[in-house]
N, C-alpha and C positions, 0 to 999 in steps of 0.2 A: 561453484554450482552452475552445470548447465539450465539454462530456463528455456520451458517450453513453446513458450509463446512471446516475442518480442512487444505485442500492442498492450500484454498486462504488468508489464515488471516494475518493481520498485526497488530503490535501495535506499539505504539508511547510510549516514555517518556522524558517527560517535563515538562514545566510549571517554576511555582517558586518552588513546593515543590517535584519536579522530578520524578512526579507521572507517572505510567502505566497507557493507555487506549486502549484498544480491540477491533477491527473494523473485518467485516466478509472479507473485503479486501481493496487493499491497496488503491482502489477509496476513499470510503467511509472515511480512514483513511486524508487521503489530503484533500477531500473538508471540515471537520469539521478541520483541520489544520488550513488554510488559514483563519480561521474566529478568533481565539487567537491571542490574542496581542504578543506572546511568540514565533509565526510560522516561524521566521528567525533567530532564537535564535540558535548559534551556537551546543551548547549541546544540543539542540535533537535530539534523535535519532529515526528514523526508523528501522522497523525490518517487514522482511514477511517472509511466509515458499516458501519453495523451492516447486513448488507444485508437481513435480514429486517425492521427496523423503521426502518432510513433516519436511523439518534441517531447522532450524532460518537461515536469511540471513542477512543481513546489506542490508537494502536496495536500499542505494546510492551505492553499488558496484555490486547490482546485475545486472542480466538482463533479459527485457520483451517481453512474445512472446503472441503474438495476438492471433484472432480466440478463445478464450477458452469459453466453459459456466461456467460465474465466478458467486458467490453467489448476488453481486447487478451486474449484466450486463456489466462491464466494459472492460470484455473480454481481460484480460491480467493475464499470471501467473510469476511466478517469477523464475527462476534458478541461478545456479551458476557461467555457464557458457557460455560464447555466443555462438550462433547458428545461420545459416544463416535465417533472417528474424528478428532476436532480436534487442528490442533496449533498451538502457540505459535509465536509471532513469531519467537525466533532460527529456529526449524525451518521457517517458511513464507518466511523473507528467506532462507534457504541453499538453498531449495526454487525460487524464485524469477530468482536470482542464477544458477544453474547451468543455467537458461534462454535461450537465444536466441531474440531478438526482433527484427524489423524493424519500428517504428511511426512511420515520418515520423522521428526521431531522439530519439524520448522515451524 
């Protein structure tokens, strides 16, 4: 997958053969998630860029701030550290998740 924008991307890996998969952000990443039989699987991992300085993040430790024009719409970027208005991973993946999207089937 080319992605459009470097400061929003995320990737996952998992599965059975602990493969990478490349999503333009970390939306896009989570709704094709939750569709794998593998998506509560303790050993996956997420990962997004920090999008102000573009550094891998862990995604369950990072945190989300709204208002952004993200590459699919989701409007959330990732950082390292919280800031007034941010919120944490379960609260941007149920933020996320309650979202409908059409992107090619990602």
């Amino acid at each position: 997958m080319v992605v459009s924008d470097r400061n929003f991307t995320a990737q996952l890996r998992g599965g059975p053969d602990h493969k990478i998969f490349k999503f333009d952000d970390l939306g896009c990443a989570l709704h094709w998630l939750k569709k794998q039989t593998w998506a509560e699987d303790k050993k996956t991992e997420i990962w997004v860029t920090d999008y102000q300085t573009g550094e891998w993040l862990d995604a369950y430790k990072a945190f989300y701030v709204g208002g952004l024009t993200t590459p699919m719409d989701y409007d959330l970027g990732a950082i390292a550290k919280a800031v007034e208005g941010a919120i944490d991973f379960s609260k941007a993946k149920a933020q996320i998740l309650a979202t409908q999207h059409s992107h090619g089937g990602h």
